[in-house]
C-alpha positions in Angstrom: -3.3 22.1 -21.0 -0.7 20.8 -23.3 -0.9 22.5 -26.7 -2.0 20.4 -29.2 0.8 21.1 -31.5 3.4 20.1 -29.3 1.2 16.7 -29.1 1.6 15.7 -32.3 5.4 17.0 -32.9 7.8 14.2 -33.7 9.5 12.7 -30.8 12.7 14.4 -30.0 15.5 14.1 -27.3 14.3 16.7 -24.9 11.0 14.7 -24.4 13.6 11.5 -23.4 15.3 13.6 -21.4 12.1 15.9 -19.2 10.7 11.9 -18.4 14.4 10.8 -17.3 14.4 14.0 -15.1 10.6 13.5 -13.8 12.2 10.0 -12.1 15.0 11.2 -11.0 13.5 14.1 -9.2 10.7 11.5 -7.3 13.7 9.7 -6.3 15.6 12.9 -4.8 12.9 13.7 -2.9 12.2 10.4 -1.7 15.9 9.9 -0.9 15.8 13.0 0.7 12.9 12.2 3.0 13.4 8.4 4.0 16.9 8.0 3.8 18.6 11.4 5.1 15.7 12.1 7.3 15.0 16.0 5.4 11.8 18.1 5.9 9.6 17.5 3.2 8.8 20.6 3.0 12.9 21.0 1.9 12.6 18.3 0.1 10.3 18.9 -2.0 12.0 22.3 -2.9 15.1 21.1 -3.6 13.5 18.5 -6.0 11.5 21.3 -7.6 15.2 23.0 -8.2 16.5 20.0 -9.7 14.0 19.2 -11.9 13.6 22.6 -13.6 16.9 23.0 -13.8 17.7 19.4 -15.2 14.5 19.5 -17.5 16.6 22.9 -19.2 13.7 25.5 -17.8 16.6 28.0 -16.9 17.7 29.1 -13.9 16.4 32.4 -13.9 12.9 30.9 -14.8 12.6 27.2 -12.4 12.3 29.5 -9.3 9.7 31.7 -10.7 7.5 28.2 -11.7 7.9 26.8 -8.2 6.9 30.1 -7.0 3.7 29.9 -9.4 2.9 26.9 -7.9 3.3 27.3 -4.5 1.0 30.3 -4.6 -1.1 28.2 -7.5 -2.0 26.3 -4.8 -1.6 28.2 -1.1 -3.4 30.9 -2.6 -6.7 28.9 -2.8 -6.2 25.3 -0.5 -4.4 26.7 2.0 -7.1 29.5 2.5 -9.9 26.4 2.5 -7.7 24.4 5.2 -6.7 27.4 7.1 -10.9 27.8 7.4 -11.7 24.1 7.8 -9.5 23.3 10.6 -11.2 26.8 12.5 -14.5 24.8 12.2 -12.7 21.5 13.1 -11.1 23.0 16.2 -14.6 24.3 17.1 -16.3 21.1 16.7 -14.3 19.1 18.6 -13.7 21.7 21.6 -17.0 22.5 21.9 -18.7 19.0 22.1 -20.1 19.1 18.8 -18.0 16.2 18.1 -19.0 14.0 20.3 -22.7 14.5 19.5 -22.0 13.2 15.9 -19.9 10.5 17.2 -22.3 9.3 19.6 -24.7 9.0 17.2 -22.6 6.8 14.9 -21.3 4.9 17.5 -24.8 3.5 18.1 -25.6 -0.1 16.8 -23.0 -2.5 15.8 -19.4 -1.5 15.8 -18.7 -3.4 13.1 -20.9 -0.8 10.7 -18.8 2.1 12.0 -16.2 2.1 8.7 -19.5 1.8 6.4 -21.1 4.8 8.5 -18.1 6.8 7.5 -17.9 6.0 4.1 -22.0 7.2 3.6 -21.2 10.5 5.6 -18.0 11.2 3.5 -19.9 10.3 0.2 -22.8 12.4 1.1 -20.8 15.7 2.0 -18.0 15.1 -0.7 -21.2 15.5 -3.6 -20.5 19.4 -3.3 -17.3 19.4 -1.5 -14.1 19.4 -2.6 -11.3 17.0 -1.2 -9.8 19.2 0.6 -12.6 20.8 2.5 -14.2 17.4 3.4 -11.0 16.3 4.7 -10.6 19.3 7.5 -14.1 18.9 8.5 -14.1 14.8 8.8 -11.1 15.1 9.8 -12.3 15.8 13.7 -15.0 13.0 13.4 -12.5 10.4 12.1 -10.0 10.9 14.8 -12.5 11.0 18.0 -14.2 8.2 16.2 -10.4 6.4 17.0 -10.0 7.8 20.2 -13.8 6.4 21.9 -13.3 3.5 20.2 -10.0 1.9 20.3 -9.8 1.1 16.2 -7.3 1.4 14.5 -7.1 4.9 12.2 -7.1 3.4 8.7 -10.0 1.4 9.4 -12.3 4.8 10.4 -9.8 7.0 7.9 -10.0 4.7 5.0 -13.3 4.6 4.7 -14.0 8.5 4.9 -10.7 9.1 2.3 -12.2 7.1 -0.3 -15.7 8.8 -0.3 -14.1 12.1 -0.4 -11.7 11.1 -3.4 -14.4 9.2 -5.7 -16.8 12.3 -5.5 -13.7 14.4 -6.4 -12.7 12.4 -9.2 -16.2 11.2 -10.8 -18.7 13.7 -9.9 -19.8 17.2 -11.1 -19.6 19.9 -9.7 -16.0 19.5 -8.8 -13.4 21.1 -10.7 -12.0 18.1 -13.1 -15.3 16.6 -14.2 -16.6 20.4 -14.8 -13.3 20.4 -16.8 -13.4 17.5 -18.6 -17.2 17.8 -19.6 -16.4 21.3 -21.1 -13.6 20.0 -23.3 -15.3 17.0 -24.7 -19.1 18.8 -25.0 -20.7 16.5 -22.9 -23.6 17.0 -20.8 -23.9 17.6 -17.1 -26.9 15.8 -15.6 -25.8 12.6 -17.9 -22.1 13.1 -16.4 -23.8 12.9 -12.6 -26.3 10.3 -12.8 -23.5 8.0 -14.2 -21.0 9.0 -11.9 -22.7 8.1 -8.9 -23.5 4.5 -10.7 -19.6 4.1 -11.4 -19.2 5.7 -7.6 -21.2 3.7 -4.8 -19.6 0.4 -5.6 -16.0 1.7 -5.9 -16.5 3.5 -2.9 -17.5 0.2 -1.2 -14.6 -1.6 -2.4 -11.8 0.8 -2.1 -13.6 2.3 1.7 -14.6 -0.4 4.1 -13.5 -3.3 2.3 -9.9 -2.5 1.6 -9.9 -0.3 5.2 -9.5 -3.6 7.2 -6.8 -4.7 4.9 -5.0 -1.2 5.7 -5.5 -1.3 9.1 -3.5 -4.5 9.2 -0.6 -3.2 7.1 -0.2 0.2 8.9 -2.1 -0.4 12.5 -1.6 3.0 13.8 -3.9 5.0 16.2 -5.3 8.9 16.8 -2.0 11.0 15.8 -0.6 13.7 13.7 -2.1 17.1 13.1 -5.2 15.4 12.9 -4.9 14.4 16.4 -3.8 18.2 17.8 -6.7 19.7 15.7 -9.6 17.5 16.7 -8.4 16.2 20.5 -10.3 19.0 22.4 -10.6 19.3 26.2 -11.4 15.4 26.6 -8.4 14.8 28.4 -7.9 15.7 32.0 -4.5 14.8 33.8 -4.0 12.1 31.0 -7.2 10.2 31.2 -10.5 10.2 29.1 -13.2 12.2 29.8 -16.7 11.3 28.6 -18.5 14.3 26.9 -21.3 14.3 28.9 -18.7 15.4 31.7 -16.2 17.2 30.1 -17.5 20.7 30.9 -17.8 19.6 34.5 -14.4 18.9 35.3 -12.8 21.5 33.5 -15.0 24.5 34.7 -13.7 24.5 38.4 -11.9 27.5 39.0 -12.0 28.9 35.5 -12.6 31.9 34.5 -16.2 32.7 33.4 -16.1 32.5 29.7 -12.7 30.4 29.4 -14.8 26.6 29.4 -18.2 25.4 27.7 -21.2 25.4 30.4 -23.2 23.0 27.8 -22.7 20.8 24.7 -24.0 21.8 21.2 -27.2 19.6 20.3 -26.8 16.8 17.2 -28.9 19.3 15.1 -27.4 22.0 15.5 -23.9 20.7 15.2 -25.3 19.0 11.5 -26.4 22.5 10.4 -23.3 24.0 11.1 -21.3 21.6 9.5 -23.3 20.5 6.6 -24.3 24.6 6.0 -21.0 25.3 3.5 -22.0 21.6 1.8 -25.5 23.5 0.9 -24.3 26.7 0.5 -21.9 25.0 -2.7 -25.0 22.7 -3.6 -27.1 25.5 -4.4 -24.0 26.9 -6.4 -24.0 23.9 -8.6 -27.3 23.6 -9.2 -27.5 27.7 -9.7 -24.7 27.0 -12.6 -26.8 24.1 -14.4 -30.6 25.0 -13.9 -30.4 28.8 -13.2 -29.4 31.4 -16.6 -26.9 33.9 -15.9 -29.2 37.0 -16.4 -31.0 35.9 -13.3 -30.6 38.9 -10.9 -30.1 35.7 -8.0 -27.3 34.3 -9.8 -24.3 36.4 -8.6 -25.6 36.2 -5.1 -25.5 32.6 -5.5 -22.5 32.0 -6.8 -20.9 34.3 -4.4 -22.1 32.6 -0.9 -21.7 28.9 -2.7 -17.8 29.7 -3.5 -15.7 27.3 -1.7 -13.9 30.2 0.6 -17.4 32.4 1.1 -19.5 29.4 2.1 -16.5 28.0 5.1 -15.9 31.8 5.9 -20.1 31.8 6.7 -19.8 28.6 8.4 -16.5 29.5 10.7 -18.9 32.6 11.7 -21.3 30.1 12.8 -19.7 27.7 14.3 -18.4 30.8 16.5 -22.1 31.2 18.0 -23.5 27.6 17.7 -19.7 25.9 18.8 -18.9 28.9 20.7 -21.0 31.5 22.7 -23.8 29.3 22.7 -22.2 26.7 24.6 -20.9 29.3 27.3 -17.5 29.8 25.4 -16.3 33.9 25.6 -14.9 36.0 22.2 -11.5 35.9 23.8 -11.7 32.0 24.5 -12.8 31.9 21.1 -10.1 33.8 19.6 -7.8 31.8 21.2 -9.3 28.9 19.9 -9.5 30.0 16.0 -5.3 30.8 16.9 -4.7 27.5 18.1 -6.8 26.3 14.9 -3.8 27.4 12.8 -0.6 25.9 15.0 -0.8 22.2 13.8 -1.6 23.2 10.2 0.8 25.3 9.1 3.5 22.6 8.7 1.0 21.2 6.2 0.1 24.3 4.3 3.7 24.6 3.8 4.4 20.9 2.5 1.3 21.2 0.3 2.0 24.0 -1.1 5.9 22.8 -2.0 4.0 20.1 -3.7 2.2 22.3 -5.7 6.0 23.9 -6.7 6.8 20.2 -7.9 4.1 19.6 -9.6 4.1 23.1 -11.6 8.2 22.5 -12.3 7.2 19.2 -13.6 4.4 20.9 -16.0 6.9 23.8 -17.5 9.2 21.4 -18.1 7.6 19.3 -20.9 6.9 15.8 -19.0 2.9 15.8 -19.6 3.5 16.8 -23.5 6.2 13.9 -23.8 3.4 11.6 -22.5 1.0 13.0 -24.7 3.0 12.2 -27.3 3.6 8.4 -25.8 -0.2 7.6 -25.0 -1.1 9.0 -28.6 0.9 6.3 -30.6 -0.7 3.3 -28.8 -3.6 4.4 -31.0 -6.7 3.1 -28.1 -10.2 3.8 -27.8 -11.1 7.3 -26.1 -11.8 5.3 -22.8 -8.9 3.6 -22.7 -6.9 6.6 -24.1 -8.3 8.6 -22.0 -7.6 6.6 -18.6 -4.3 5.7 -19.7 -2.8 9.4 -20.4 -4.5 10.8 -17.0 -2.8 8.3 -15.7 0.3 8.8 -16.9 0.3 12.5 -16.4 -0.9 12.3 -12.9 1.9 9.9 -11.9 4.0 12.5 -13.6 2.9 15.9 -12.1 0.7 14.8 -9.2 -2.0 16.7 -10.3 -5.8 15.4 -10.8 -7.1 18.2 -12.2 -4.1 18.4 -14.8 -4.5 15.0 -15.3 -8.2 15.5 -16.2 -8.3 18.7 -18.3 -5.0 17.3 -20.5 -6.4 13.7 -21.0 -9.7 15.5 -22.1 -7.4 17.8 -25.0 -5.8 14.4 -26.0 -9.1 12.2 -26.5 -11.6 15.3 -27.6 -11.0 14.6 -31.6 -11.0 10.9 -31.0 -14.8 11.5 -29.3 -16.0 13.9 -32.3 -19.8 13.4 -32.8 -20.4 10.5 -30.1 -22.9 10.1 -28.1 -23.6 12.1 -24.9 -23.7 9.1 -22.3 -20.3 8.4 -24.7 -19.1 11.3 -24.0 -19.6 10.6 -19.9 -18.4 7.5 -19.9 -15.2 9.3 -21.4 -14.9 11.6 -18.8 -15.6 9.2 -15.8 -12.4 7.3 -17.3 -10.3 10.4 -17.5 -11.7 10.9 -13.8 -10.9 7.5 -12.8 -7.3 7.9 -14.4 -6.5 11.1 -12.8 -6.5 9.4 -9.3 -3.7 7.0 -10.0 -1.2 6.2 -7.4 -1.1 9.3 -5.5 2.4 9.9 -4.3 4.9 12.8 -3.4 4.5 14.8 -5.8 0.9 15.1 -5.2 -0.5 18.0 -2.3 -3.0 15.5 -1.1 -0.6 13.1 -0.4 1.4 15.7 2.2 -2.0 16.6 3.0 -3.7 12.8 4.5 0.2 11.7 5.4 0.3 14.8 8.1 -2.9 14.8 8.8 -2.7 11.3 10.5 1.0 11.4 11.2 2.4 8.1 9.2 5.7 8.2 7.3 5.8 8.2 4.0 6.0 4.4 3.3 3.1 3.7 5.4 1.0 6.8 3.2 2.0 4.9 0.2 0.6 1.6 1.9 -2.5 3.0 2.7 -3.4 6.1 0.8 -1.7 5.7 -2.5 -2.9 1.9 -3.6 -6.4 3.1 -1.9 -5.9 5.6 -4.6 -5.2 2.7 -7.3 -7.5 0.7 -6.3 -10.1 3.7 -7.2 -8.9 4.2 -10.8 -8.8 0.7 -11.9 -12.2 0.0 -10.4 -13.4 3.3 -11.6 -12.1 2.3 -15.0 -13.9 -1.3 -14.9 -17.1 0.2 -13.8 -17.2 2.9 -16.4 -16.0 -0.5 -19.3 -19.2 -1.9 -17.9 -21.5 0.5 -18.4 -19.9 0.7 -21.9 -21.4 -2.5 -22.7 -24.8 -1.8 -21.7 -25.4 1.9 -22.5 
């Protein structure tokens, strides 16, 4: 968070020159990338370099930030992706899948992108982005495959539940954040940030998905595609599910293919188990006291990492012996799991070096000290310098917690829906144009294999078009509450 004192200093050349640097670095590494055709992954680092250097952080020090947040972020994403694509790999190899497809697919076609926006809402309540991502991520891309649509119009959808509930809703990290800062209340927070939630979610999912699938029309592809194709395919053509275990078991070895596909209710346990196991978390943490001798226990199997560990573990009987699949098939499986990911973890993570260089460096206290002197409302305040330091550092969470320092005196003895309203703007300002320097840009970009430019397209104003309706909803409600 950005000390208060350094808010309110006096403006002074080095804040000029950390926001001249900021832009400069974005355009380094998006030189780098488009132009001379550099891993971004490189890129990234070497605009980390730059930055820290440039922004006067010292040379000793800029490698020891970008190391921070590399690890910062590796150290706790990359664990929850390494996990999620086990159970995504498991779910599409073993049939599971299909089963949830199948049952989507039925009725019109045309509902399919609404369908996907109401199962991503539901599980991202409790789930963070990331999480919700690797396990639709399976779902979204067979969903493709059966059907012939075009990625963004499935993908869309299911990226826009996942980022309201992360930017709105309770228990995830910034909300939490933001509502401790400001004093506000909890249950208030979540009851208004579903109102502010379904329609933005409507507008930015399946509405704006048929306008992305016209400006990027791409199909199944990326790491997306590698982690969630399965055995569908035999000798390059299609196999229907109902079949698949037929034509690939002659003359394997016993163990090496399924003999039988998982059934829908088992697959929806084993998928939606870590989405209760975090539920119960949350609710432990705002209905339950601490002294309870349940609490611990609670909060240990509801932690992001425990409750994916637990499901891997049973997605290993219900995705894997139980549908005639041996240990060693499965250990090859939970190996193969990791192959298409680890490009990602490593471009994530350099994002998460960026973003911390940017942080050390001073640019969210120069915009601090820029968003102060407009002298607006806490709403508008509050959406305008998440904004501003999200664009900045890429981070939401940043975005929220330093937005809710800024505003906290200006909301001093308001109400508690106030107070919620406050932080659904700060929410709503934190996901602002997501671009490189952001992890879950990297993160959706390799995930369905576009280029940057076509990320930016889709992703990034999807990502807009979140925050400003997120901000008019929450004005709205102003009016009336």
């Amino acid at each position: 968070m950005v000390a208060e004192a350094d808010v309110h200093a006096p403006w002074n050349g080095h804040d000029t020159r950390v926001l001249i640097v900021a832009v400069l670095g974005i355009a380094v590494i998006v030189a780098l990338i488009v132009a001379f055709k550099v891993h971004a992954f490189l890129s990234l680092t070497i605009g980390a370099l730059f930055v820290g250097v440039a922004s006067g952080i010292g040379a000793g020090a800029v490698t020891k930030s970008y190391e921070n947040g590399v690890g910062s972020v590796l150290g706790y994403v990359g664990v929850l992706i390494a996990l999620g694509a086990m159970v995504g790999k498991l779910l599409a190899d073993s049939g599971g899948a299909d089963q949830v497809v199948d049952t989507i697919l039925r009725g019109r076609t045309g509902a399919l992108p609404w369908k996907m926006a109401l199962i991503a809402f539901i599980i991202g309540i409790p789930m963070f982005f990331e999480i919700g991502l690797v396990l639709l991520i399976p779902v979204v891309v067979l969903a493709v495959r059966r059907t012939g649509a075009r990625a963004m119009l499935l993908g869309i959808p299911a990226l826009a539940g996942l980022s309201v509930l992360h930017g709105f809703v309770p228990p995830h990290p910034g909300p939490l954040a933001a509502i401790g800062v400001l004093g506000g209340n909890v249950g208030i927070t979540l009851a208004l940030g579903l109102l502010v939630a379904i329609p933005t979610v409507i507008v930015a999912g399946p509405l704006f998905g048929r306008l992305a699938a016209k400006w990027v029309p791409i199909g199944a592809a990326g790491a997306a595609l590698e982690v969630g194709a399965g055995h569908h395919e035999v000798e390059g053509e299609q196999t229907h599910p109902q079949h698949a275990a037929e034509v690939t078991r002659q003359d394997a070895p016993p163990g090496a293919v399924r003999t039988r596909t998982p059934s829908f209710t088992a697959t929806i346990v084993t998928v939606l188990l870590p989405v209760a196991l975090m539920l119960i978390k949350a609710a432990s943490d705002v209905w339950m006291s601490k002294d309870n001798a349940a609490y611990p226990f609670l909060q240990f199997i509801g932690d992001p990492v425990v409750a994916l560990l637990i499901a891997v573990l049973l997605a290993m009987f219900t995705f894997g012996t139980a549908v005639g699949f041996g240990i060693p098939e499965l250990s090859r499986k939970i190996g193969e799991s990791l192959l298409p990911i680890s490009g990602v973890m490593l471009i994530v993570g350099a994002g998460g070096g960026f973003k911390q260089v940017l942080v050390d460096g001073g640019t969210g206290t120069a915009i601090a000290k820029i968003a102060i002197a407009a002298n607006l409302s806490a709403l508008l305040l509050g959406w305008i310098v998440a904004v501003l330091i999200r664009l900045a550092t890429g981070s939401a969470t940043v975005a929220t917690v330093t937005a809710a320092g800024i505003v906290a005196p200006l909301a001093t003895g308001e109400s508690t829906t106030y107070l919620a309203l406050v932080v659904l703007a700060i929410g709503a300002g934190s996901l602002f144009f997501s671009h490189v320097n952001d992890a879950g840009f990297w993160l959706v970009k390799e995930y369905f294999g576009m280029t940057v430019g076509e990320a930016i397209k889709t992703w990034s104003v999807m990502e807009t078009l979140i925050s400003v309706m997120g901000l008019a909803m929450t004005l709205l409600l102003s009016i009336f509450i």
